[in-house]
BADO-701460 format. One record per residue (C-alpha): x, y, z. Coordinates in steps of 0.2 Angstrom, whole numbers. Layout:
<sites>
SITE   east  north     up
SITE      X      Y      Z
...
</sites>
This chain:
<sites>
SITE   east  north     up
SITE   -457    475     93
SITE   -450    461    100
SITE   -457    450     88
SITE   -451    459     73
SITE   -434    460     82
SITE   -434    439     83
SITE   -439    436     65
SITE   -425    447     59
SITE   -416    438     69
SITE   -419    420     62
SITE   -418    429     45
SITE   -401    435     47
SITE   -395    416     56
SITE   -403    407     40
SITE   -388    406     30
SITE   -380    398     46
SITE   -393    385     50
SITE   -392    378     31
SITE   -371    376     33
SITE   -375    367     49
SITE   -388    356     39
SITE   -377    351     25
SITE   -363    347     39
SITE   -374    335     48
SITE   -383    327     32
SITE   -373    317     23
SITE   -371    321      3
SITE   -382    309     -6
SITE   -371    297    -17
SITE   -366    303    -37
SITE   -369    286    -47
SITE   -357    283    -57
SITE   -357    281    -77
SITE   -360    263    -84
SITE   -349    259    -97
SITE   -359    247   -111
SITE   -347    238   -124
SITE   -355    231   -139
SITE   -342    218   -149
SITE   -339    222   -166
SITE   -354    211   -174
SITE   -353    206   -193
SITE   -364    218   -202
SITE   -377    215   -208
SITE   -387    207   -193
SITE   -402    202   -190
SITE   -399    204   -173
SITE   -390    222   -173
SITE   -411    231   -174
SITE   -412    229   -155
SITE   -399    238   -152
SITE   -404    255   -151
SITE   -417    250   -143
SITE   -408    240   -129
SITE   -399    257   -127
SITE   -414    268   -126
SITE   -419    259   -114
SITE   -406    258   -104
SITE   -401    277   -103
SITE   -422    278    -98
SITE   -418    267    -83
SITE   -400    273    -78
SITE   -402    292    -83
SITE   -392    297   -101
SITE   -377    304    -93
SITE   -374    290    -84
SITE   -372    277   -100
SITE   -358    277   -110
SITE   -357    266   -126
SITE   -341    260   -133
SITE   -338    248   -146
SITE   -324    234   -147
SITE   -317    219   -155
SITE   -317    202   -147
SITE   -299    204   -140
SITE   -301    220   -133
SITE   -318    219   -126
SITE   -311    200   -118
SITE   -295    214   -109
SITE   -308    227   -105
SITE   -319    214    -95
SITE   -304    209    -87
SITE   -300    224    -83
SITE   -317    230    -76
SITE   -316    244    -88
SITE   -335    239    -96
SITE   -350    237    -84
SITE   -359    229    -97
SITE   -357    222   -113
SITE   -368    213   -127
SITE   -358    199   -140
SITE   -363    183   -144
SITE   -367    170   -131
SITE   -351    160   -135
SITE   -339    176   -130
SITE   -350    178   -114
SITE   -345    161   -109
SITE   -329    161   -111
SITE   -327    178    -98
SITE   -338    166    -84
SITE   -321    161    -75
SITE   -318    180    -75
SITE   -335    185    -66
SITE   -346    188    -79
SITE   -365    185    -77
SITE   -373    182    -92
SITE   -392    193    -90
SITE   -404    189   -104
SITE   -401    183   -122
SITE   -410    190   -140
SITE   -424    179   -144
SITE   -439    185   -159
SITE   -456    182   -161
SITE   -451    168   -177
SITE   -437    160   -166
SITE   -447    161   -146
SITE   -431    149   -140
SITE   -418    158   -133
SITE   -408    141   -130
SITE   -408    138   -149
SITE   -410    152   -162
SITE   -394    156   -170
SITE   -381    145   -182
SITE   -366    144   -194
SITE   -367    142   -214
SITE   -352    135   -224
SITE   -354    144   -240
SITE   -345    139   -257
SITE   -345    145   -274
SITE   -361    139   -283
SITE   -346    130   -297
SITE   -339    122   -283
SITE   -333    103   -280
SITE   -338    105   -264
SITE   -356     97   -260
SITE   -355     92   -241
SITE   -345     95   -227
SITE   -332     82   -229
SITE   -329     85   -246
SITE   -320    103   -241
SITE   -305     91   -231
SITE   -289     96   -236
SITE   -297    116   -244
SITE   -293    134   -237
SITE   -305    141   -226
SITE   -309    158   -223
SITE   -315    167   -206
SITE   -318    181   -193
SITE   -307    177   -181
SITE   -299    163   -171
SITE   -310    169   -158
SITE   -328    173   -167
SITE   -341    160   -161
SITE   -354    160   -176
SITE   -341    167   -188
SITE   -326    151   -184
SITE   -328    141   -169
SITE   -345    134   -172
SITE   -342    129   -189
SITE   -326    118   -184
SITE   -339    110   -170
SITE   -350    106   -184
SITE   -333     98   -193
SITE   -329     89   -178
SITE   -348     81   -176
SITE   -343     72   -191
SITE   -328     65   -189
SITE   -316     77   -193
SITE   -302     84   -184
SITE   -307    101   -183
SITE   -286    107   -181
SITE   -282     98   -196
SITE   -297     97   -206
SITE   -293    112   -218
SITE   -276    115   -226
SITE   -278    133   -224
SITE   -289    147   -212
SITE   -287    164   -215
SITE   -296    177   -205
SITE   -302    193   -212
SITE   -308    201   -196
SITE   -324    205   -186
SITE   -336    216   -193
SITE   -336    221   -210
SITE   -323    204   -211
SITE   -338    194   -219
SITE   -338    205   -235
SITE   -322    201   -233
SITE   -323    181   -235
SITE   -337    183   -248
SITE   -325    192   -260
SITE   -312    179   -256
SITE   -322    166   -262
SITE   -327    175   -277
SITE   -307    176   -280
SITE   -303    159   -277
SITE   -291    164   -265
SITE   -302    151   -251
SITE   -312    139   -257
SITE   -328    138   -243
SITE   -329    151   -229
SITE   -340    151   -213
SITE   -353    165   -210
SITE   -367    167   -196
SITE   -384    161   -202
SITE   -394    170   -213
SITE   -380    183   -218
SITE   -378    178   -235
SITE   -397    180   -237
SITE   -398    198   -231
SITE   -383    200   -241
SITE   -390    194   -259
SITE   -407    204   -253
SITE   -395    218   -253
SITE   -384    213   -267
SITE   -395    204   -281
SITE   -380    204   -294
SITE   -375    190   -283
SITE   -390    181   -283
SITE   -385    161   -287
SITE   -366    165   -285
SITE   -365    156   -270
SITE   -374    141   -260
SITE   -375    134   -243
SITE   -364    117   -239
SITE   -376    105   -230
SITE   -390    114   -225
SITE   -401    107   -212
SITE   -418    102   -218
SITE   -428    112   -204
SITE   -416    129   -207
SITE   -433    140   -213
SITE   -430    154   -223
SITE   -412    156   -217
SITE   -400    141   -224
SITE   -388    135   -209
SITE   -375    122   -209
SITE   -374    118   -189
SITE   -385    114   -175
SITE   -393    131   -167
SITE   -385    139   -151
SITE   -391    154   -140
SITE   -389    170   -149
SITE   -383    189   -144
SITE   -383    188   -126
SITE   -380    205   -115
SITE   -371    200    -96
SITE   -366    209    -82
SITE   -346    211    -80
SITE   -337    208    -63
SITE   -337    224    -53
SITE   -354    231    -58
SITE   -366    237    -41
SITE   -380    226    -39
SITE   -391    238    -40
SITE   -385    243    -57
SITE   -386    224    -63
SITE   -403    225    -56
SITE   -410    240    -67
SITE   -401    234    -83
SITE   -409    219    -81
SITE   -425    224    -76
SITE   -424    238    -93
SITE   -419    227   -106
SITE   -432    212    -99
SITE   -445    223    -98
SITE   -444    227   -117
SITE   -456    226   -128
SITE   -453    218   -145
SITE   -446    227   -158
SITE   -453    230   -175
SITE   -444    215   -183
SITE   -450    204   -168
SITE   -435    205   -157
SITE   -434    204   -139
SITE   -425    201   -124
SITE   -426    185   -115
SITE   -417    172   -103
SITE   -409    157   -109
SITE   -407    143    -95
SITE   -396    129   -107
SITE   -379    133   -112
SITE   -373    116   -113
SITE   -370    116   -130
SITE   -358    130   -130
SITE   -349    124   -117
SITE   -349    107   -123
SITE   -343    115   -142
SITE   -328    123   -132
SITE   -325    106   -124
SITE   -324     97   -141
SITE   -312    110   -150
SITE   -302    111   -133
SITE   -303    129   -133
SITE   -309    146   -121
SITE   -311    140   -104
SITE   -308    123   -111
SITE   -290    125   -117
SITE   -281    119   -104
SITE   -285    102   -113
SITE   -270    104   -125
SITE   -258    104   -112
SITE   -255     88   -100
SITE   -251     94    -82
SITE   -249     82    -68
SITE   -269     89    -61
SITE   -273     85    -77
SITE   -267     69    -77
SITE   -274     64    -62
SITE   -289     69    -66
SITE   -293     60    -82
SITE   -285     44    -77
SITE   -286     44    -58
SITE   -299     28    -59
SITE   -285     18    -70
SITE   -274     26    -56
SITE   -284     18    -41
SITE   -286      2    -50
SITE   -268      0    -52
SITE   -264      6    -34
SITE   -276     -8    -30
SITE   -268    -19    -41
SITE   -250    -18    -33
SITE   -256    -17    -14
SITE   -265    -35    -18
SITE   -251    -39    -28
SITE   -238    -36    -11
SITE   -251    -44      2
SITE   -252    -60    -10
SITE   -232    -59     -9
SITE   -231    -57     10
SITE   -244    -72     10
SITE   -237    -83     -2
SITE   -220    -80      9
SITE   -229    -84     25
SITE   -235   -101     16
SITE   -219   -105      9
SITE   -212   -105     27
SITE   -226   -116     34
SITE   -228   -129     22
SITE   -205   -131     17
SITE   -204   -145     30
SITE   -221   -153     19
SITE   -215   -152      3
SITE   -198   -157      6
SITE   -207   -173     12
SITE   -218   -175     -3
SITE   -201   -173    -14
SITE   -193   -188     -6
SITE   -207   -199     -7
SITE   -209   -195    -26
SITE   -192   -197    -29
SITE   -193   -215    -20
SITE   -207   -219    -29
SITE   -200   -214    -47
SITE   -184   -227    -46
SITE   -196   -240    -40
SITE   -206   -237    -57
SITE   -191   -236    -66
SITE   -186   -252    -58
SITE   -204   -261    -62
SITE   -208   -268    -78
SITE   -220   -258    -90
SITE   -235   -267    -84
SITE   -231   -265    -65
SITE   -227   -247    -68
SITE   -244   -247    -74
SITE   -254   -255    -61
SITE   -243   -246    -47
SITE   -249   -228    -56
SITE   -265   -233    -53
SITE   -265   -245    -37
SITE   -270   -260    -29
SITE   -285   -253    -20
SITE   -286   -238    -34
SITE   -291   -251    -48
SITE   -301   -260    -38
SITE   -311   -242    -32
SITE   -310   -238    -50
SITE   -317   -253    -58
SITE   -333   -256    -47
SITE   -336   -237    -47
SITE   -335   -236    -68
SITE   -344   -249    -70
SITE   -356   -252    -57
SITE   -365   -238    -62
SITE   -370   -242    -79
SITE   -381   -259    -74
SITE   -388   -245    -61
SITE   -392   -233    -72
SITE   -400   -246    -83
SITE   -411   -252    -69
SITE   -418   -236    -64
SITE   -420   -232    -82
SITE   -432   -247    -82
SITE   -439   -244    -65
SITE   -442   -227    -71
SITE   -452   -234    -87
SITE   -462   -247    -80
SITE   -468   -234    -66
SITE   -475   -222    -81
SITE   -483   -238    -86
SITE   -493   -242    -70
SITE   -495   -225    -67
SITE   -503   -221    -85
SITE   -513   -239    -80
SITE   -507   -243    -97
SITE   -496   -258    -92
SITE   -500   -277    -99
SITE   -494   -294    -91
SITE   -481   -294   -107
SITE   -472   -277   -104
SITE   -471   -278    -83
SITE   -461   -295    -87
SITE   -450   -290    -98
SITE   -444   -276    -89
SITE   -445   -286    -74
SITE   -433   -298    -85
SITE   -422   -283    -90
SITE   -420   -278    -70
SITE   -417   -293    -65
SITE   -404   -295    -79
SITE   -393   -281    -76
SITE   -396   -285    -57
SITE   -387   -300    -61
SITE   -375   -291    -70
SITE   -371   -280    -55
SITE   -368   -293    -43
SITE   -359   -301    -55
SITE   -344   -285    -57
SITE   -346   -284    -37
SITE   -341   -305    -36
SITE   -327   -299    -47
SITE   -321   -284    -37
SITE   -321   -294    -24
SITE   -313   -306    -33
SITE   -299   -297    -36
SITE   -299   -292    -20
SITE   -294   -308    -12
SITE   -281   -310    -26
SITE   -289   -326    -35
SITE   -287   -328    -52
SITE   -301   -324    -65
SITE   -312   -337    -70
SITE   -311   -345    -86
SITE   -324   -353    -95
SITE   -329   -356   -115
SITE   -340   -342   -122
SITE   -346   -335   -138
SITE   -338   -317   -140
SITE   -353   -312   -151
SITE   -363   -312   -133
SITE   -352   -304   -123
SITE   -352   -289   -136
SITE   -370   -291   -139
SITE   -373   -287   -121
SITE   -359   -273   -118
SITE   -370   -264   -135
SITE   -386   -268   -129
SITE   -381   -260   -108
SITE   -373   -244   -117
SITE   -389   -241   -127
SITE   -400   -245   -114
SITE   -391   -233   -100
SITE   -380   -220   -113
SITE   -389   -202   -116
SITE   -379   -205   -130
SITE   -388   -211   -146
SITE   -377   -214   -160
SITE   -380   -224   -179
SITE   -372   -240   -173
SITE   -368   -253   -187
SITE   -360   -270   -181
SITE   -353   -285   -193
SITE   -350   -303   -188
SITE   -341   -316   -198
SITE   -344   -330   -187
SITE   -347   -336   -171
SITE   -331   -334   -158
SITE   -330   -344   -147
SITE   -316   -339   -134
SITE   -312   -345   -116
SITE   -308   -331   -103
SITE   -322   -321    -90
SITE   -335   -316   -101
SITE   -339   -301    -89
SITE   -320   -295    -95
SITE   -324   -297   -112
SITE   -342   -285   -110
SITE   -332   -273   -100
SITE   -318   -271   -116
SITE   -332   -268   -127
SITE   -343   -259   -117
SITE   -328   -246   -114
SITE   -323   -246   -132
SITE   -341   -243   -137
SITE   -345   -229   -125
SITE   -328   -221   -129
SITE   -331   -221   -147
SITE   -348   -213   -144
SITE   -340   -198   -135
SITE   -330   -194   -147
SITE   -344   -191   -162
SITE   -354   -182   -147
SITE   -354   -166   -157
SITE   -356   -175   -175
SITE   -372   -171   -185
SITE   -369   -191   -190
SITE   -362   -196   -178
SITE   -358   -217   -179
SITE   -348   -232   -174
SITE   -346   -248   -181
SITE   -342   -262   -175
SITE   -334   -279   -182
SITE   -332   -295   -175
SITE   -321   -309   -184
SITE   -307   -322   -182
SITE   -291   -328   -192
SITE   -282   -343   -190
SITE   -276   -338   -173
SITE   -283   -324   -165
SITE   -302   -317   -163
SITE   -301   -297   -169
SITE   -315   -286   -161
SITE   -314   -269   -169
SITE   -323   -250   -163
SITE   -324   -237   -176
SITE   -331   -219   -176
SITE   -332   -204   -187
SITE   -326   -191   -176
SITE   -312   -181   -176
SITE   -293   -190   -183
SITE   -281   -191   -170
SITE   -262   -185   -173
SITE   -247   -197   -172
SITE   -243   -190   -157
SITE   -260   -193   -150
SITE   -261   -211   -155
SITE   -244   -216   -149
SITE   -251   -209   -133
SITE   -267   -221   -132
SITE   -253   -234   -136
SITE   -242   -232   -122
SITE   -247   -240   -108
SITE   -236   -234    -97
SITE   -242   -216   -100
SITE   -252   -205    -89
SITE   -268   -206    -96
SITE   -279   -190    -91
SITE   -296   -192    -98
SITE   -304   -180   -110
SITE   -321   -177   -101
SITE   -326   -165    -87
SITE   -330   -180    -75
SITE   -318   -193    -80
SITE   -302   -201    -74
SITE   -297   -207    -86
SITE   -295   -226    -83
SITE   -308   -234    -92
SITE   -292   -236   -106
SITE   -281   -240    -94
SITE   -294   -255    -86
SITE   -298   -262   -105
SITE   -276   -263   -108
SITE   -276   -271    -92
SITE   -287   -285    -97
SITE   -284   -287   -116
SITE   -265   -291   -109
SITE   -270   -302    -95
SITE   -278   -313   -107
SITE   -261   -313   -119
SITE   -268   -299   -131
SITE   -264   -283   -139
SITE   -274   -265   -143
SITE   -270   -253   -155
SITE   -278   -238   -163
SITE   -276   -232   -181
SITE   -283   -213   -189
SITE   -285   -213   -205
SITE   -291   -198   -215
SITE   -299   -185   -209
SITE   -310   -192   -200
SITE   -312   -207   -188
SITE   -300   -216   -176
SITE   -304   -237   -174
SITE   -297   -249   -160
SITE   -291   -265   -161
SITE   -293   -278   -150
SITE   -283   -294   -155
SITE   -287   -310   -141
SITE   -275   -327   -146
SITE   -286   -341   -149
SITE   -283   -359   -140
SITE   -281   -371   -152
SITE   -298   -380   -148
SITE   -306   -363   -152
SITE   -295   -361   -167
SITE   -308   -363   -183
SITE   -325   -365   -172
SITE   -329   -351   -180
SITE   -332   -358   -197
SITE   -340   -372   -191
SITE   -359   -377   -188
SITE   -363   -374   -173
SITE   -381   -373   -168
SITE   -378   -374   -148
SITE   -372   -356   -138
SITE   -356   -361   -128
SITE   -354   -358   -111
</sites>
């Protein structure tokens, strides 16, 4: 009895304990419906097959109640993604990108057994009338296009990529676009063709072959505009992109991203070979929306001041740099000026001072005072001290080869032991004269034949010159002149190696010299073939009052200025003349004494010294 009592009891409290059950249990959660929006594709597609079965799938792994389908065009699924009114939605991958900066997540992309890439298995045709003008790309400049949309990737954008790649300006390319919608829009452009009303339309790949398979009254009607060579079975005019691709939008549960992901991956193919995979390189359809400055992209038509910065904020920098150093060199400049006023102010005197003394001087004083006491004589042992030095170590340099090849007879050590000993002579002979002029005695004067003199100025520039010239040289007579014969090498050996310099660069190059006398004078003439001098440039060489400023890297300059001093000292003259278009000759003139005057005609068998 009582335990009959009890279970009637607990029978009658039942309904009681399952109320208090449900009160302390929470309700397990009612998943909500998954909204799938589907673009409005251009039919026929060889893409639209996996469809259904992406959606079977799908309502297996999220339970049928649960999935709602809808279909939209491109602007209105773009607003319902922004709008979180769609959970997930299929279009091409060139849409899906363009809703990244709105959160969507791009999930796995269409890819078939023929075409294994997901990265690169979808393109654009341009199609023309088979009558048409129009054989390549650049040929349809200036014609009316036809389209889906402004938005449609396949159907529009990547066919102006294509236009751009070559050259074109894909905003001003085509006279004319006109758009004939999404979806059953590429009928559309196809009839449009047929009527003239466009003269080349773009299409996705391989839709005018499933439409000729479907229509063959329009078989050879049409024809593809620059086909790639490797387009297979379907003709394309553009490079390949990733194809349908299905992505999450923002505001889906994780876990429902995760199913749809895991239903459509898991997929097998379908009977034409299509599947669902994972494209990892978009590049080229952000890099196409980066070209035509459009979708995420499309802030490069407008300038802004980030904008700005950002393009050009190296060039920015640079100048930034440019006018700080350009304010610090300022400030240092200033700081200089101030230092140095009191120094300057100096050296302005001085030069004033100095040029009414040269205005006062005589042309010849003006002359020497540019140059200097000490400057000359400086100048003189250092140009041409070197040149007997040079040709000794030239010699001492050969005759070394020879002992060291052990090649060298009693004949050949003398005479480059003569040639040393020669130009020794030579050099102790410009140092007697420096110092000569040092002590301020006059030059010596002797009786001389001028042929020598030139003979040895030729013979010490072609043994020390690395300059090898054709030289020619004429003598009329034997001159005999009275004057220092080492003044007379030096005004031929500078007019020699002058003349050599300037045929430096000449494939032939050469100087001639001449050597003669009138009834007065001896004439000692230097010609080259280089370039003429202007007047201009010949009334400078004449002037010797001017500031000569030689031509070479390494000169002063004075070698000129040391042959006008000595042709005047000894009463004579130089002058230069250019004629042609080639060559520029000096001309030494030297006055004669009167027991000189006509020794050169005469017989003489005995050299004068």
């Amino acid at each position: 009895m009582p335990i009959r009592a009890f279970c009637l009891a607990a029978i009658a409290l039942l309904p009681f304990a399952v109320r208090a059950a449900e009160a302390a249990w929470p309700a397990l959660p009612v998943r909500p419906d998954v909204t799938v929006g589907i673009v409005d594709y251009t039919s026929p597609s060889h893409n639209e097959l996996i469809i259904p079965d992406t959606l079977e799938a799908l309502r297996k792994n999220l339970e049928p109640e649960h999935v709602l389908v809808k279909r939209y065009s491109l602007s209105e699924l773009a607003s319902a993604i922004q709008k979180s009114e769609v959970d997930v939605f299929l279009a091409s991958s060139g849409f899906c990108r363009t809703m990244v900066p709105f959160g969507a997540s791009a999930l796995a992309t269409v890819a078939s057994i023929e075409n294994p890439d997901p990265n690169q298995n979808d393109g654009s045709a341009f199609v023309v009338r088979s009558d048409s003008s129009v054989r390549t790309l650049m040929d349809a400049s200036g014609k009316r296009l036809g389209a889906s949309s402004p938005t449609a990737f396949l159907g529009y954008l990547v066919g102006l990529g294509e236009v751009a790649r070559q050259g074109g300006n894909p905003d001003r390319f085509f006279s004319e676009t006109r758009f004939y919608g999404g979806g059953l829009g590429a009928g559309s452009i196809l009839e449009a063709l047929r009527r003239g009303e466009v003269d080349i339309g773009i299409f996705r790949q391989c839709w005018l072959e499933d439409h000729v398979r479907a229509n063959p009254a329009d078989r050879g009607l049409f024809r593809v505009v620059d086909p790639r060579p490797d387009s297979g079975r379907c003709l394309r005019s553009s490079n390949l992109y990733p194809t349908w691709t299905i992505s999450t939008a923002p505001g889906i549960r994780p876990d429902t991203s995760k199913l749809v992901a895991s239903a459509v991956l898991d997929m097998p193919p379908t009977r034409s070979g299509l599947y669902w995979s994972i494209a990892t390189d978009f590049r080229q359809v952000d890099e196409l929306y980066r070209t035509l400055r459009r979708g995420p992209y499309a802030y490069l038509r407008e300038w802004s001041v980030k904008r700005f910065l950002a393009a050009f904020w190296p060039g920015i920098v640079i100048a930034l740099m440019l006018v700080a150093g350009l304010a610090a060199h300022a400030l240092r400049t200033e700081v200089l000026v101030k230092r140095r006023t009191a120094q300057l102010q100096e050296a302005l005197r001085v030069q004033k001072n100095y040029q009414a003394r040269a205005r006062a001087a005589n042309e010849k004083i003006r002359t020497m005072e540019k140059i200097g006491i000490v400057g000359e004589l400086c100048s003189i042992f250092a140009h041409e001290i070197r040149q007997p030095l040079g040709a000794i170590a030239l010699y001492a340099q050969g005759l070394r080869s020879l002992v060291r090849r052990g090649s060298a007879s009693p004949e050949q050590l003398s005479l480059a032991l003569d040639r040393i000993e020669t130009q020794t002579q030579r050099a102790s002979d410009i140092v007697e004269r420096v110092r000569a002029y040092a002590r301020s005695r006059s030059s010596r004067r002797e009786s001389f034949l001028l042929n020598d003199a030139v003979s040895r100025a030729q013979a010490n520039f072609e043994a020390s010159s690395t300059l090898h010239p054709r030289i020619s040289r004429t003598d009329t007579g034997r001159i005999a002149f009275t004057g220092d014969p080492l003044e007379m090498e030096l005004v031929a050996y500078n007019l020699i190696k002058n003349a050599a310099e300037a045929v430096r660069s000449q494939s032939d190059a050469a100087v001639e010299i001449l050597l003669s006398q009138n009834a007065t004078h001896a004439l000692l003439s230097v010609s080259d073939n280089g370039p003429a001098l202007s007047r201009e440039e010949l009334e400078l060489l004449a002037d010797p009052g001017a500031s000569f400023r030689s031509s070479k890297a390494e000169g002063l300059g004075l070698g000129l200025l040391i042959v006008k001093a000595i042709i005047e000292k000894n009463g004579g003259r130089l002058s230069y003349e250019s004629s042609g278009s080639r060559g520029v000759t000096a001309w030494v003139f030297l006055p004669l004494e009167k027991a000189e005057r006509g020794l050169g005609n005469a017989s003489q068998d005995k050299e004068l010294t």
